[in-house]
N, C-alpha and C positions, 0 to 999 in steps of 0.2 A: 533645694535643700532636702536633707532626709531626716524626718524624724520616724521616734518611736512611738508610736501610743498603744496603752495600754486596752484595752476592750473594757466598757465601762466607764470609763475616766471622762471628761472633759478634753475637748480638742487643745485649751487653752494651757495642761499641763502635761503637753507631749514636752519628748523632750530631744531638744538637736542633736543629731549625731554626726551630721559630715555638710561643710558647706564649701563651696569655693566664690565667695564674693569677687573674687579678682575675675572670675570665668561666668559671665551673666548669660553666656549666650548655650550653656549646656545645660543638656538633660540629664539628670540623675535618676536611677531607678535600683533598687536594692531587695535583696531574697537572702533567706537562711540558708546553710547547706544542709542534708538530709542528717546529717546527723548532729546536726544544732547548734553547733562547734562556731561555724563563722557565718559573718555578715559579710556577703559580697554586692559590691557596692558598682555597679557599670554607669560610664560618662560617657556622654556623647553629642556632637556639635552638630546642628541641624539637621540636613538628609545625610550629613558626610556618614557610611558605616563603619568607620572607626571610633573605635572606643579605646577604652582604659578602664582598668578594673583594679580599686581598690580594696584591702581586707580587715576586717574587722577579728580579733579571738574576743567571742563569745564567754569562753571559759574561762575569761580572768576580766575579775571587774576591772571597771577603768582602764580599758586597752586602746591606746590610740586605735586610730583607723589610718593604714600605710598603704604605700601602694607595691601591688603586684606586676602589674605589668602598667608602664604610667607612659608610654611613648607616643599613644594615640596613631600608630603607622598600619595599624590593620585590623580588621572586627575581630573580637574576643568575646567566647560565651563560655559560662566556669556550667559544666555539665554534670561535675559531682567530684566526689574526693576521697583519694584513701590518706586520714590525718592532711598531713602539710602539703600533700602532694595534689594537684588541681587537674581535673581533664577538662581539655581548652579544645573548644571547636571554634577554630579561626583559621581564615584566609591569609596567614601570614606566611609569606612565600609560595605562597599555593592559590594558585586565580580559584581552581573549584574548590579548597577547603579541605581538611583535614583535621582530624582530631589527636592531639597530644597530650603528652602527660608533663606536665611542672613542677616544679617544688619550688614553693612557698622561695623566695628570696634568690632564687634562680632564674633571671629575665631573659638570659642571654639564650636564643634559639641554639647555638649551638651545644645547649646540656637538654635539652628537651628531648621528650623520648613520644617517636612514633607508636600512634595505636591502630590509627586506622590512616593508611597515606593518602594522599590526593590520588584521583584513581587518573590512570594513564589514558583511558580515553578522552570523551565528552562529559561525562558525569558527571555531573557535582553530588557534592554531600550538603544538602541541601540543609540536615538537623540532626540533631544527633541524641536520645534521652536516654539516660541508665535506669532502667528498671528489671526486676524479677533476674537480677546477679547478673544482667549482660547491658550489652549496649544495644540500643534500637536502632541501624542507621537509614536516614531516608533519603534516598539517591534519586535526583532529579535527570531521568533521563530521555534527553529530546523534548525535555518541558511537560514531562509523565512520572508519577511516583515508582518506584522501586524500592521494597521492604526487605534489609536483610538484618538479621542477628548476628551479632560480632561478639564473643568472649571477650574478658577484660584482657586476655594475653593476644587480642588482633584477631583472632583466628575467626573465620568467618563458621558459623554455625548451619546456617540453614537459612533459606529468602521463602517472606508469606505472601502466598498465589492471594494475588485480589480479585475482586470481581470481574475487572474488565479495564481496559484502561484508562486510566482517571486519578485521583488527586485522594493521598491518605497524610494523615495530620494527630498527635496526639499523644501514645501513646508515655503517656504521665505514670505515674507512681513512684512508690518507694522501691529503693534499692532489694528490699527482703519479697518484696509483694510478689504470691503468684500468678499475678491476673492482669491485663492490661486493658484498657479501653481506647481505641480509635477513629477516626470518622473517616468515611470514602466519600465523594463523590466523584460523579461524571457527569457528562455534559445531557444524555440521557438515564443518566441513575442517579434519585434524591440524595439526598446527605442523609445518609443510616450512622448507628451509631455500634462498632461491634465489639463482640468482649475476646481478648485473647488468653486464653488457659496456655500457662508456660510447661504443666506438667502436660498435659496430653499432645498439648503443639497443634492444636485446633480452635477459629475463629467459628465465632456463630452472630446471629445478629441479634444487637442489644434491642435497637428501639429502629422504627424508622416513620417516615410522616408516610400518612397516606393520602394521595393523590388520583384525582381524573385526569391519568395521562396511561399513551400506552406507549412505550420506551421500544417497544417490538417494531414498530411501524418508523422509526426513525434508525440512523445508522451514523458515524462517526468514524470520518478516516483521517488520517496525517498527513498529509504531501509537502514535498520540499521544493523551490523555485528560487531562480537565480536571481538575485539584486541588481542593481544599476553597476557594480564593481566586482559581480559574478561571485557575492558571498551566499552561500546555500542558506536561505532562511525560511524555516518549519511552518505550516501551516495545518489550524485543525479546519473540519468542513464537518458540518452537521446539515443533515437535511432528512426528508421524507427517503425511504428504501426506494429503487425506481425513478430516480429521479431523472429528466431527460433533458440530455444537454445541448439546448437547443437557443441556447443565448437570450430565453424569454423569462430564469427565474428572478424572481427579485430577492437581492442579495443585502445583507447585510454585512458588513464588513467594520469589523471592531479593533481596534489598538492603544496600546498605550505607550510601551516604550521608552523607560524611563527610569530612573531611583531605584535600578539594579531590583526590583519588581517582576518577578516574576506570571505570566499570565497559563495557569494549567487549568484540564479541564473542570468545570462547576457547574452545577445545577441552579438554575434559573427558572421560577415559574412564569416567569416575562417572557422572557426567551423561547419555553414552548409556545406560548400561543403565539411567535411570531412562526415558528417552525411549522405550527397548525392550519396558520393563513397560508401557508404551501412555499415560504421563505426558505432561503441559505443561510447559514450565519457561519461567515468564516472568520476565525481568530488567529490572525500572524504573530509567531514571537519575534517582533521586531529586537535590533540590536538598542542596549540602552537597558533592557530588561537582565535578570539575573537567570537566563535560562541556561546558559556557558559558564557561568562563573564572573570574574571580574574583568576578564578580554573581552566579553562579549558586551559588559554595560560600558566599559571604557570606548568602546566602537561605538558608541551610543550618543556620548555626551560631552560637553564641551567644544571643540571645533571639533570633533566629530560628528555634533547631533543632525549633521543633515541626512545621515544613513538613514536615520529614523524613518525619517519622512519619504527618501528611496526607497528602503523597505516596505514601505507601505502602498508607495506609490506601483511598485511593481507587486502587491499584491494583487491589485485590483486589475494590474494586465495582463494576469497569468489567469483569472475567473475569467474576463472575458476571452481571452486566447483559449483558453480550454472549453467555450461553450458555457459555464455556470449562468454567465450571464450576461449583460449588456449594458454598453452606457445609460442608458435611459430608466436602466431598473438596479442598477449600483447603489448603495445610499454607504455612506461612510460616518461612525459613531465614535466618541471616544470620550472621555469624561478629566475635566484638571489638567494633567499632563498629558491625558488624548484628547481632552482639548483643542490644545495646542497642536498635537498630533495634528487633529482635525482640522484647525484653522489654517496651519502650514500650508498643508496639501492641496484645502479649497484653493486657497490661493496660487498654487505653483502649479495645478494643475485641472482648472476649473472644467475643462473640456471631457476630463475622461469620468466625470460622475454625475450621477444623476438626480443627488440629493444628498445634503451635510446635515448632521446633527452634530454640533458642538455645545458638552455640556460645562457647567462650571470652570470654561479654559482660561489658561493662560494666554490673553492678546496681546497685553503689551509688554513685550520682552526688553522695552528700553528699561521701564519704571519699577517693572514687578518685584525688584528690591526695595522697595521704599515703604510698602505695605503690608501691614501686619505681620503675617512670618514667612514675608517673601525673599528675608535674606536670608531664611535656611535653604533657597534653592541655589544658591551661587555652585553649590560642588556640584550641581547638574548641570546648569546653562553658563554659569561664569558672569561676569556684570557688564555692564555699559560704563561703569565707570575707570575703565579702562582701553584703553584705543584698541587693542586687540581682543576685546571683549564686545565693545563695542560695534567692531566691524562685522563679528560674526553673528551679533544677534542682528544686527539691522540685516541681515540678507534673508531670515526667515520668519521678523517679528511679522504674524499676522496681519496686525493694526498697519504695518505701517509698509506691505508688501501690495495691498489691496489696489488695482489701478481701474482707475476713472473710466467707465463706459463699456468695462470687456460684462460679459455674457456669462453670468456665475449663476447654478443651477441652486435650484428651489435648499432653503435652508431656514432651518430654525434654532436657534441659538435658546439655552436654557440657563437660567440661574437663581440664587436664593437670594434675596434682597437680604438675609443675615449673613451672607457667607463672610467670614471673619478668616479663611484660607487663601483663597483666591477671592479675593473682593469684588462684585458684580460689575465695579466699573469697567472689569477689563470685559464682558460682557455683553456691557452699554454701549461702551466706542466700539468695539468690533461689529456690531448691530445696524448703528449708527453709519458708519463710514460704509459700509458692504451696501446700504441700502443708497446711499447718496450716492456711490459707483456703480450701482447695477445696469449694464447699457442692454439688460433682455427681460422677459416680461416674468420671468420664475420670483416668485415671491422669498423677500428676506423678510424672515418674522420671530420673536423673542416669545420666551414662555417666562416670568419672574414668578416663582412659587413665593409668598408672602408668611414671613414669621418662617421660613426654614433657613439653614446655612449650606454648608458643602455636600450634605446627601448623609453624613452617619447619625444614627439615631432620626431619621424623617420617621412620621409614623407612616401606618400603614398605607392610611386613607390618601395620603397625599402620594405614598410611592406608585400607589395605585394608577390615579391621577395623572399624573408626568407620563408613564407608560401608555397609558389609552391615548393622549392629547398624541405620545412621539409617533405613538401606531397609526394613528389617526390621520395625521399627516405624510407618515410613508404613504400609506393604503394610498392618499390621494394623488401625492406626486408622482410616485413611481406606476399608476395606474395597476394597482391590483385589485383582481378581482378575489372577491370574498367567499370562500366554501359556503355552500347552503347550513351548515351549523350553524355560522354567524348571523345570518339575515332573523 
């Protein structure tokens, strides 16, 4: 439900504004437009990203709340508005996105007027914000930000040189404002925070954290490799400059792949000191993710989600094909839906790694509708409770792919005894059953963090925690030796 309250008042005399009792299983979430006119009102059903966007006038008491676009067939985001007329960044007809202009009572795509088209190559239009009298658009290219300025009549302005390549996000304001604020990161450069002057057409930098790290001595490149069905899928690699490929680093290897989620590059103070102990950490954008658009997460998901886990799997055969590294110093990480990632893979392909971490995943793919908000995943994996639902998740549920007495390397499985997302049971049995099959002497072992849930908002002290115990346990399995800094 959406209410108003007023600042000062009691919660108890808000007052309702939009509900849909008939529709229990949507999310509502509602913002003013910039110039104060309307309530726009977006619905949306579990992980599906489609929405519906109802409107509220502001300017006249007692104005129903109607709907704008009410079809629920594609994601819709109201980006700002001249009067009645709405600019829409949605995927409708357009896998990577595009932003259009509406008029209020006008649903039918074919009155819609182009502002910014879906771009004809790979690029998505990943967001899109009006501020300082233009458009901001931010263009996801090869799962890397691209900064261009677009006039309200389309016309492309001018693209802002970033630091390096890496991940920018932000740029808010008001339609009049001459100034904007942004954040960068990359995978060796912290999240700074910069300001952009619309009159001089030059960033400077706002605030940024300071760190003992030296971002000089590390280097970050992209490589693409072929999947099990010869689909090119992006890889980033971060490591020490000099590094020698000689099949003895120990590698970290991360994924998710999933809920049209995108994975670009981010700054991690964890992930340096794994870079520190003289580690790879390579990050695939698996299909399933939102790095292509919507053909790329639809290649992902549903009876397609076994790409994922090919994807994956031929990650980790193209680091050791290439030298990075070797079975025995492989470790594979993924968290919820990498998970799953994770637990899949153990399973399907236990010989080619050297060590699993599976955090908060999804195991058991028959049940995981049943618990808590496990039936918002049906538009990723589809249910059991259908025969062809059922037949495709039983070929990669975790839980239930595990077989008795094979040779599955060293793993530690981690979970929050509050997790209220993914509920630890699926955690417990995967723990459980992996350890009753084990037919070799590498240790199955659980990490249960106490009083935490799925990982958002943990405090420090425990994120802390988790990272030493997971480091702790590569360092051991994967037998790495440790720089004289650490000892």
């Amino acid at each position: 439900m959406v209410y108003f309250h007023k600042l000062g008042t009691p919660q108890d005399q808000d007052a309702l504004v939009f509900q849909r009792p008939d529709q229990p299983e949507w999310y509502l979430g509602a913002g003013v437009s910039d110039d104060g006119r309307w309530l726009v009102i977006s619905a949306g059903k579990g992980t599906d990203p489609k929405t519906r966007i109802y409107l509220q006038d502001l300017s006249k008491v007692g104005s129903p709340v109607e709907p704008f676009l009410d079809a629920m067939d594609a994601s819709y985001t109201v980006i700002g508005n001249d009067g009645d007329t709405f600019f829409v960044h949605t995927d409708k007809d357009a896998p990577r996105q595009k932003l259009v202009a509406i008029r209020r009572g006008h649903p039918d795509p074919k009155e819609w007027k182009a502002i910014i088209p879906e771009a004809k190559g790979k690029d998505v239009l990943a967001g899109v914000s009006l501020v300082g009298g233009r458009f901001v658009a931010n263009w996801m290219r090869d799962a890397h930000t691209v900064i261009e300025f677009i006039g309200l009549d389309g016309k492309k302005q001018k693209a802002l040189t970033l630091p390096t390549l890496g991940t920018a996000g932000g740029f808010d304001g008001k339609r009049g404002d001459q100034e904007t604020f942004y954040a960068f990161t990359s995978f060796t450069h912290p999240g700074g925070i910069y300001r952009y002057d619309f009159k001089t057409g030059r960033s400077s930098l706002f605030k940024a954290p300071k760190i003992r790290f030296d971002p000089a001595a590390f280097e970050t490149k992209q490589v693409f490799y072929a999947s099990k069905d010869g689909t090119q899928v992006p890889m980033f690699l971060v490591h020490r400059k000099g590094l020698k490929l000689d099949g003895r680093n120990p590698t970290l290897l991360y994924g998710y792949g999933g809920f049209n989620i995108s994975l670009t590059p981010s700054f991690s103070a964890s992930r340096m000191a794994w870079l520190e102990l003289g580690g790879v950490f390579a990050m695939p954008n698996l299909r399933g993710g939102g790095e292509y658009g919507m053909d790329w997460y639809d290649a992902g998901r549903l009876q397609h989600k076994q790409n994922v886990f090919d994807d994956f799997i031929a990650a980790g055969e193209w680091l050791i094909a290439h030298k990075y590294t070797a079975t025995p110093k492989l470790a594979i990480n993924g968290g919820s839906n990498g998970g799953l990632l994770v637990g899949a893979c153990l399973t399907q392909r236990p010989d080619l790694f050297g060590a699993a971490v599976p955090e908060v995943g999804v195991m058991d793919m028959l049940r995981f509708h049943k618990f808590t908000l496990g039936w918002g995943w049906k538009s990723d994996y589809g249910s059991s409770e259908t025969k062809e639902g059922f037949d495709i998740l039983m070929k990669y549920s975790p839980i239930h792919t595990i077989v008795p007495k094979t040779k599955y390397p060293p793993t530690l499985v981690t979970t929050g005894d509050h997790d209220d997302r993914v509920v630890p049971a699926h955690s417990h049995k995967f723990t459980a059953t992996l350890q009753a099959a084990q037919g070799g002497p590498a240790p199955i072992l659980t990490r249960i963090e106490t009083d935490a849930g799925h990982g958002a908002g943990k405090p420090t002290d425990k994120a802390i925690a988790e990272r030493a115990d997971v480091f702790a346990f590569l360092a051991k399995v994967l037998d790495i030796k440790l720089p004289a800094s650490f000892k």
